[in-house]
N, C-alpha and C positions, 0 to 999 in steps of 0.2 A: 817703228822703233819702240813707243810704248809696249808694243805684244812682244817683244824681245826682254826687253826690262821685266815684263810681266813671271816670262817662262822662266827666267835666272831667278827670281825672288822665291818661285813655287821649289825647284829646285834645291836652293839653297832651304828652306824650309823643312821639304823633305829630310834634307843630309839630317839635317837637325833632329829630327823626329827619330830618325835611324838609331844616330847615335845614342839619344835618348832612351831608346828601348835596349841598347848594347850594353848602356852604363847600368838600366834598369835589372837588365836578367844578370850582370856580373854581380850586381850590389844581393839581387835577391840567390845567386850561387854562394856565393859569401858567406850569407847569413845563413843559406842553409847546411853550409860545410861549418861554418861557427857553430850551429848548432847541434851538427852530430857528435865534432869535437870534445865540444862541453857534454854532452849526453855521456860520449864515452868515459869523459874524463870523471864525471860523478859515480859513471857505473862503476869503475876502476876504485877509485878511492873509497865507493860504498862497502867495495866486496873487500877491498883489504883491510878497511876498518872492522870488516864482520869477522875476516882472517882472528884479525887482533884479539878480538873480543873470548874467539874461541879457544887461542891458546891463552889468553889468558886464564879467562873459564877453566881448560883442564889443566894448568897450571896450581889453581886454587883446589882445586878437586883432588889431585894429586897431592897437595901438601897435605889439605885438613885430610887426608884418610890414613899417611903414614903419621900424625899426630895421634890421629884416633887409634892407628894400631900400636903406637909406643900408649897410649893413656890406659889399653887393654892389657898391655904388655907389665906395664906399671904396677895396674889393678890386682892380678894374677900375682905377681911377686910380692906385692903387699897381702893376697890371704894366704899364702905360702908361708911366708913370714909370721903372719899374728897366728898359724895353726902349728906351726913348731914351737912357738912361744908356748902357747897353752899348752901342748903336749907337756914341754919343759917343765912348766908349772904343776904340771899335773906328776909330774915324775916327782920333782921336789918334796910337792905338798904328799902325796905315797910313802917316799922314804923318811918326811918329816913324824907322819903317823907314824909309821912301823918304827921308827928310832924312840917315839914317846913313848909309843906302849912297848918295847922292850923296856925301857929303863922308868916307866910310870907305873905305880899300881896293875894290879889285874880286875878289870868289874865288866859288868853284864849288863848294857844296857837295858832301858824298859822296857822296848821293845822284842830286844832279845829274851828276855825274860819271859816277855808275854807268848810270843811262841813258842817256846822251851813248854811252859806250863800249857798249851794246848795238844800239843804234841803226846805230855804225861798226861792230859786227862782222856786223851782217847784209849790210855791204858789205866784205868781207875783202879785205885787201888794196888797199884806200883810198888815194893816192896825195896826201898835203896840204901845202902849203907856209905856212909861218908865217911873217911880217914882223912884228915890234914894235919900237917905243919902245926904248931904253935907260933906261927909268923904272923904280925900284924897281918901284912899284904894278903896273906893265903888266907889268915878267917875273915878277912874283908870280901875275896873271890868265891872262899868257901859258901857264905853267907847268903850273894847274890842265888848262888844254885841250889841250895836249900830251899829261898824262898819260893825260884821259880817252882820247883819238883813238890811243894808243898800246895802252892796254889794251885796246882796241878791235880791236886787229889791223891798224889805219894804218900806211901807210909815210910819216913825219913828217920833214920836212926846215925846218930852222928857224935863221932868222938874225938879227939886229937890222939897223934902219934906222938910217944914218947921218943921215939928216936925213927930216921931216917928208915924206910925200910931197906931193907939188903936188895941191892941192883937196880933200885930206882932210877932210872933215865931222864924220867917226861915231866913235865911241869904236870901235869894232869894224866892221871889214866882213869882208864875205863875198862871195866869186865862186862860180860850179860851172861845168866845164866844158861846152861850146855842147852835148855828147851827153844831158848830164845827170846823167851819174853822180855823186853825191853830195849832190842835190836831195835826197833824205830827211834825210839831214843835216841841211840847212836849216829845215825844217819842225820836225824834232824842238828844234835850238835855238829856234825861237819859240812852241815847246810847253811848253819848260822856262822860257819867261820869260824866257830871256836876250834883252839888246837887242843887236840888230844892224841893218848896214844889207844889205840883198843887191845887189851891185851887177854889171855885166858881167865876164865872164872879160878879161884882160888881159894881155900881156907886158910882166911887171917883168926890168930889167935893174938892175945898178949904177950906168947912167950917169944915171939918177935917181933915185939914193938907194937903190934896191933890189938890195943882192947878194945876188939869186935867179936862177938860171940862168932866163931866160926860151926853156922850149923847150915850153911849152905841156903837160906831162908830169903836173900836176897836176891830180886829179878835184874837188880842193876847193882857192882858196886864201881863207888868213884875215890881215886885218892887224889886228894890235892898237895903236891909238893912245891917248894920252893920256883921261883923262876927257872932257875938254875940247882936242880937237885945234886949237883958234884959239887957244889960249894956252900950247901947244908950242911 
């Protein structure tokens, strides 16, 4: 009877042990299904937080660049603008000049002058006749171009006009004699800007208004008229 009792205890023990290792490999499938679960579950969340990150990334990228192309955009219209301006300015301040020197005096800067007179001394000895106005403003003009054509080395012969000559146009003319001597002259005055008119060599006498020996002796001669010679 004891070895009956014996074999039901072993028995029962076994069952035991069984079940034990049933609970054990279910507890350790569990844990192993819990933890591919979780592994997935991290992968998952990793990769769509990195998703996130990216659109957000070229979200950001996308905006600063169409900033930066309106900031260029900006840029460009802003030197478009300050180079019209200056143009403008420049227009202004041109017509400001040219509106002063119509209705300001007429003079020869130093500058101008100083070329003028190198120009005459690479012809020394320049032989030019002057006829002007009795007008403030013209023997003030007159004045500057004597000096230059003197410091120049010119032989300068200068008188006023008693009266307007007949068909006078030009604020200023200019003849050179038929040889040519003193055509560089000419040239160099319409280098410096000065307006003149160039017209044919001529014999002035006093019997029309010009007391200038007309013996034809001059390589240049100049008349200075009024601004406006039709309202002399």
């Amino acid at each position: 009877m004891s070895n009956t009792v014996l074999q039901k205890n072993q028995r029962s023990s076994r069952m035991n042990v069984d079940k034990l290792l049933v609970i054990s490999n279910v507890s350790l499938l569990s844990v192993t299904l819990l933890g591919v679960v979780l592994s997935g579950l991290i992968f998952y969340l990793t990769n769509l937080s990195d998703k996130q990150k990216d659109r957000e990334l070229a979200a950001y990228k996308a905006k600063a660049q169409q900033e930066i192309s309106q900031a260029n955009k900006a840029a460009e219209e802003a030197k478009l603008k300050a180079a019209e301006a200056t143009l403008q300015l420049e227009r202004e301040r041109a017509a400001r000049e040219k509106l002063e020197g119509r209705l300001g005096p007429r003079r020869l800067s130093s500058d101008t002058k100083r070329e003028l007179s190198l120009k005459v001394a690479e012809q020394f000895g320049l032989r030019v006749h002057v006829l002007y106005q009795p007008d403030q403003e013209v023997v003030g003009y007159t004045n500057d171009i004597i000096e230059a054509m003197r410091s120049g080395g010119a032989i300068v012969r200068a008188a006023p006009c008693r009266v307007l000559s007949i068909g006078a146009q030009y604020p200023l003319e200019v003849s050179v004699r038929t040889d040519g001597r003193g055509a560089a002259v000419c040239d160099t005055l319409a280098a410096l800007g000065i307006d003149f008119h160039r017209k044919a060599h001529e014999n002035r006498t006093p019997e029309n208004g010009m007391p200038l020996v007309g013996d034809h002796s001059a390589d240049l001669m100049i008349t200075v008229n009024g601004k406006d010679p039709h309202l002399a």
